[in-house]
C-alpha positions as CSV (number, residue, x, y, z in Angstrom):
1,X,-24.2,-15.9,50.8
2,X,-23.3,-16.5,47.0
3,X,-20.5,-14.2,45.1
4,X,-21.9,-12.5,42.4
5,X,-19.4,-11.6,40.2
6,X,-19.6,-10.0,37.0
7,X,-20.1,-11.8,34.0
8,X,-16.9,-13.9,32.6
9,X,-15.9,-11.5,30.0
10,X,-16.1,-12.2,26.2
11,X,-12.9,-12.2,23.8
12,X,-14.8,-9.9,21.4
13,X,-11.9,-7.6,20.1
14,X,-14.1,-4.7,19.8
15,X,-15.6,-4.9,23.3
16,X,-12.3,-3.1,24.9
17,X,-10.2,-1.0,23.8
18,X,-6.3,-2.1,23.3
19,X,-3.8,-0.9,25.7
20,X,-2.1,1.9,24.8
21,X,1.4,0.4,25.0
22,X,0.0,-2.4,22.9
23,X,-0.9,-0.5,20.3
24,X,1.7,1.5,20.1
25,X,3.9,-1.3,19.7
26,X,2.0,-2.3,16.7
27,X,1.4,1.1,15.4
28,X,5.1,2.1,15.0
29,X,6.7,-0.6,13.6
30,X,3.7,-1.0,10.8
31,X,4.3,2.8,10.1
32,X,7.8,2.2,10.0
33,X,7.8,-0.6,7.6
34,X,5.1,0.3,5.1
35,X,6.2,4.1,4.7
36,X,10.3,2.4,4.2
37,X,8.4,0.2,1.8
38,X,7.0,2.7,-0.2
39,X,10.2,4.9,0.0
40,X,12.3,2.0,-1.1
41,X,10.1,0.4,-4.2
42,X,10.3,3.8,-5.3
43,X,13.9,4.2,-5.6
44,X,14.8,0.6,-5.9
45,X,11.7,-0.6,-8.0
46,X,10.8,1.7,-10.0
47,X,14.3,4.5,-10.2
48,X,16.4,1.3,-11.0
49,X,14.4,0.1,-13.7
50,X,13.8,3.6,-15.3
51,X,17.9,3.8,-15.0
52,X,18.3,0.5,-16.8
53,X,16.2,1.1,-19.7
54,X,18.1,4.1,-20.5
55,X,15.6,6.0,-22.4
56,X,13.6,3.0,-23.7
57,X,10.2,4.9,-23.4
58,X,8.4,1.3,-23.7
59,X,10.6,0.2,-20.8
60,X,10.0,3.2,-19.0
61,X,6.4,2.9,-19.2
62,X,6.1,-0.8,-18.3
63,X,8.1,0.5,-15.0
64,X,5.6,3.1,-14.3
65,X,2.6,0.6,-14.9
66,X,4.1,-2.1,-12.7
67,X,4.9,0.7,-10.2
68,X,1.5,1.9,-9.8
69,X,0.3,-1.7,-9.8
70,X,2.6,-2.2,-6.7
71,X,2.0,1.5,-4.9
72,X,-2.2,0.1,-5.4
73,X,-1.2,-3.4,-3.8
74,X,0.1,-1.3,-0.9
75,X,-2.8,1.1,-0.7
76,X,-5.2,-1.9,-0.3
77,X,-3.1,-3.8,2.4
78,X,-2.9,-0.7,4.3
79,X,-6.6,0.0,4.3
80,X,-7.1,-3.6,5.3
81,X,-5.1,-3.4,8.4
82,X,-6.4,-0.2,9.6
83,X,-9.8,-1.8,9.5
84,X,-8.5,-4.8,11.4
85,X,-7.4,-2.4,13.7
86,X,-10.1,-0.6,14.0
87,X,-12.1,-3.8,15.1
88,X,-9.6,-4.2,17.8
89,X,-10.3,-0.5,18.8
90,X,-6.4,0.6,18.4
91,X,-6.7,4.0,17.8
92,X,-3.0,4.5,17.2
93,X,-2.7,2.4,14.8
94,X,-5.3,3.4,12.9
95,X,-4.4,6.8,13.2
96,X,-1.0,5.7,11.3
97,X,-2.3,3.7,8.7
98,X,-4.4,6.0,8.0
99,X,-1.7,8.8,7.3
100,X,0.4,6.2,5.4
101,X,-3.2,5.4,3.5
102,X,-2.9,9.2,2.8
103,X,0.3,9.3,1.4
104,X,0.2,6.5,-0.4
105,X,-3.1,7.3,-2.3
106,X,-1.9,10.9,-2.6
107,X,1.4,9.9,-4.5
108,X,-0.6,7.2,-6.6
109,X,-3.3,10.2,-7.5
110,X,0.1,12.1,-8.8
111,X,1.4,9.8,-10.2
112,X,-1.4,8.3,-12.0
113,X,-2.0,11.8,-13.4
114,X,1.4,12.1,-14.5
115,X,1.6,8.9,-16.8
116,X,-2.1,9.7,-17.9
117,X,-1.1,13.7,-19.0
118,X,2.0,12.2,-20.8
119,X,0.3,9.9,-22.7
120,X,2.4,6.6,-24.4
121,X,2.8,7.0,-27.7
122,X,3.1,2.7,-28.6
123,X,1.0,0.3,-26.9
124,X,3.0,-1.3,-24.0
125,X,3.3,-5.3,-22.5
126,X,2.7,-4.7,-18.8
127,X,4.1,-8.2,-17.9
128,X,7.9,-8.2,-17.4
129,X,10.1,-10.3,-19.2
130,X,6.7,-12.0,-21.1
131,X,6.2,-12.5,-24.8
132,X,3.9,-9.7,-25.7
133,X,3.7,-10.5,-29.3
134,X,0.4,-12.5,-29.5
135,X,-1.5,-9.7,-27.0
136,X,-3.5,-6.6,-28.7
137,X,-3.0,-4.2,-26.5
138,X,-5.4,-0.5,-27.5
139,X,-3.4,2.6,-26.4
């Protein structure tokens, strides 16, 4: 008599669901890195720059911009990964990219609102360190 066994088994990431240490040993990390990130382009990035233009409000504005460009960047990788985990069925790590997700797109929200409320008086160059004489930019 023949052996049936069961099928050979497919390498399908969402056909089973990651182990738990596994994912967990993804999940933290990530969180880890991507909330320090975000903690850390906020003082560094964007406090710094604020500092050095020492109530330049054009400077001050083109840090808030390129801020908010950066905060977005994040946002987007973030979502990307939780959906790469959630192919590979790691619910713990999509569980924490999701909350970073949260934060993240909760302090952009506030922020954007902020910038939008205060309103910049003078058109502003975006690109650092560019020459911004030969762009219209419309307030």
């Amino acid at each position: 008599m023949t052996d049936i066994s069961s099928p050979p088994q497919r390498g399908r990431p969402w056909s089973h669901r990651t182990r738990p240490g596994v994912d967990l040993a993804f999940a933290i990390p990530l969180f880890v890195v991507e909330v320090g990130w975000f903690l850390l382009d906020g003082v560094y990035g964007f406090g710094l720059e604020v500092w050095a233009a020492q109530g330049d409000q054009a400077r001050v504005d083109a840090a808030g911009l390129a801020h908010l460009g950066r905060v977005r960047t994040l946002l987007v990788a973030v979502l990307v990964l939780a959906v790469v985990a959630a192919v590979f069925r790691a619910r713990w790590t999509v569980t924490a990219h999701l909350v970073v997700a949260l934060l993240v797109g909760g302090a952009l929200h506030a922020e954007r609102h902020e910038y939008e409320g205060r309103g910049s008086a003078a058109p502003v160059c975006v690109r650092y360190g560019a020459d911004c004489r030969h762009i219209t930019v419309v307030p």
